[in-house]
C-alpha positions as a printed Julia matrix, in Angstrom:
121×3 Matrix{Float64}:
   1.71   -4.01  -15.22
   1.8    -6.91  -12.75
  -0.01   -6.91   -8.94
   1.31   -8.6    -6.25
  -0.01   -8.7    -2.35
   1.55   -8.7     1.06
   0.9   -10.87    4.01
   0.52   -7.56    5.59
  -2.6    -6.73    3.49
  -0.31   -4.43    0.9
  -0.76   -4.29   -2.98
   1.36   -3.12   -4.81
   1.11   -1.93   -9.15
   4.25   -2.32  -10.73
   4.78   -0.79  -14.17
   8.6    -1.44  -14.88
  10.71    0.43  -12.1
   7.94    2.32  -10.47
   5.03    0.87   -8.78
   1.96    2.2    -6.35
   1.42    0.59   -3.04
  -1.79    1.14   -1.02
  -3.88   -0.99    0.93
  -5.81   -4.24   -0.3
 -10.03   -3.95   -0.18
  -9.63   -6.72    2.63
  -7.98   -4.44    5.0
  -9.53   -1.37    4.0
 -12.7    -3.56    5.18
 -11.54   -5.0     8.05
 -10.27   -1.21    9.33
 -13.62    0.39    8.39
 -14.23    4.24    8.1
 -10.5     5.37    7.68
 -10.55    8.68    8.88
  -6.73    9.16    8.66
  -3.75    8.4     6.78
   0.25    9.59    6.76
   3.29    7.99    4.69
   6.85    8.58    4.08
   7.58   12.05    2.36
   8.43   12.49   -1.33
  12.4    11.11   -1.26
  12.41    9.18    1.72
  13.04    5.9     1.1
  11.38    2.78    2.1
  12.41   -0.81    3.43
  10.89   -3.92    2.56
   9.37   -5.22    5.9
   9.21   -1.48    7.86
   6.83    0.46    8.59
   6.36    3.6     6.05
   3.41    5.04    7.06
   0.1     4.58    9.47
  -3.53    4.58    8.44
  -5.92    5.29   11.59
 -10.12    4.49   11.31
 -12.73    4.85   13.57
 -11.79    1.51   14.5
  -7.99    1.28   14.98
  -4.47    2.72   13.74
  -2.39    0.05   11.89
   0.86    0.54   10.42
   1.71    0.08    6.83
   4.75   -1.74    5.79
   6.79   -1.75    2.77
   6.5    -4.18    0.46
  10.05   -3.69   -1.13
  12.79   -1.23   -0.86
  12.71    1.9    -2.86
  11.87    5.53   -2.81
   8.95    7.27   -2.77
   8.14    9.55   -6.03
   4.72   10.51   -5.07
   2.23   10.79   -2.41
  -1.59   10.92   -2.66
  -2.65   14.28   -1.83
  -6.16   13.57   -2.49
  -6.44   11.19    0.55
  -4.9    13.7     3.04
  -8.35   15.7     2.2
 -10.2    12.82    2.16
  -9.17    9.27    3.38
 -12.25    7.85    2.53
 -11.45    7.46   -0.79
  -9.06    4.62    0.71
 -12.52    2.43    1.48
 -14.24    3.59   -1.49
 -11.53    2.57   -3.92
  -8.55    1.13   -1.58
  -7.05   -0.89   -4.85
  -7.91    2.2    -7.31
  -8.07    5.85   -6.2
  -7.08    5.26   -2.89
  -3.43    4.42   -3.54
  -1.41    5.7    -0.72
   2.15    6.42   -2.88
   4.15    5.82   -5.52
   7.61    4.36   -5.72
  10.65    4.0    -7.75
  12.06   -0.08   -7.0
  15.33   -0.28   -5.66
  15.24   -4.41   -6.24
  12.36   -5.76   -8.32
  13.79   -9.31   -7.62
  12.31   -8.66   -4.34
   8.79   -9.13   -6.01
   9.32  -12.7    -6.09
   8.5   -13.53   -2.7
   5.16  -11.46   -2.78
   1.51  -12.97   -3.71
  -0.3   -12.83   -6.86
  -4.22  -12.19   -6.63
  -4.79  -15.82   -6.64
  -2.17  -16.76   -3.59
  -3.65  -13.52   -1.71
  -7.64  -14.71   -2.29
  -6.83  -17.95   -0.94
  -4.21  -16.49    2.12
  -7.47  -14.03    3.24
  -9.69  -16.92    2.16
């Protein structure tokens, strides 16, 4: 399984052609208490670059872009009942959904851990 990071403060955990995106501990900080958070349903599809979703805290709503195209197989129900698990684990248990990759070549122009550190740094 390999991570890689958005500019947009994504991760996303790909394991061959699925992967789980959610939202890096950096942004999760930065957004504080989120007491809110909606995605694309199970079968929509998603576009690297557009918007798929919106997480809302105490503090602000932000959007949440795609990191590549695909489609979603999953959403976290547990977060819908309680987004807080998206501070207290945002790069664990707090995983927003899961999708199957329509072009894994498109991984190539995301960040490794490393890169990311450095790019929030």
């Amino acid at each position: 399984m390999s991570m890689y990071y958005t500019e947009e403060h994504e991760w996303i955990l790909v394991d061959g052609q699925d992967a789980a995106i959610g939202i890096t501990a950096h942004a999760a900080e930065q957004l504080g208490d989120v007491v809110f958070v909606e995605v694309g349903e199970v079968g929509s599809a998603i576009t690297k670059g557009k918007t798929f979703g919106t997480i809302e805290s105490v503090k602000a709503a932000s959007d949440i872009f795609a990191p590549v195209d695909g489609e979603i197989t999953a959403v976290n129900d547990a977060i819908a009942d309680n987004p807080a698990l998206v501070n207290e684990s945002p790069e664990g248990e707090g995983w927003l959904c899961r999708v199957r990759l329509a072009n894994p070549a498109q991984l190539q122009g995301l960040m490794d851990k490393s890169a990311y550190d450095q790019f929030v740094g």
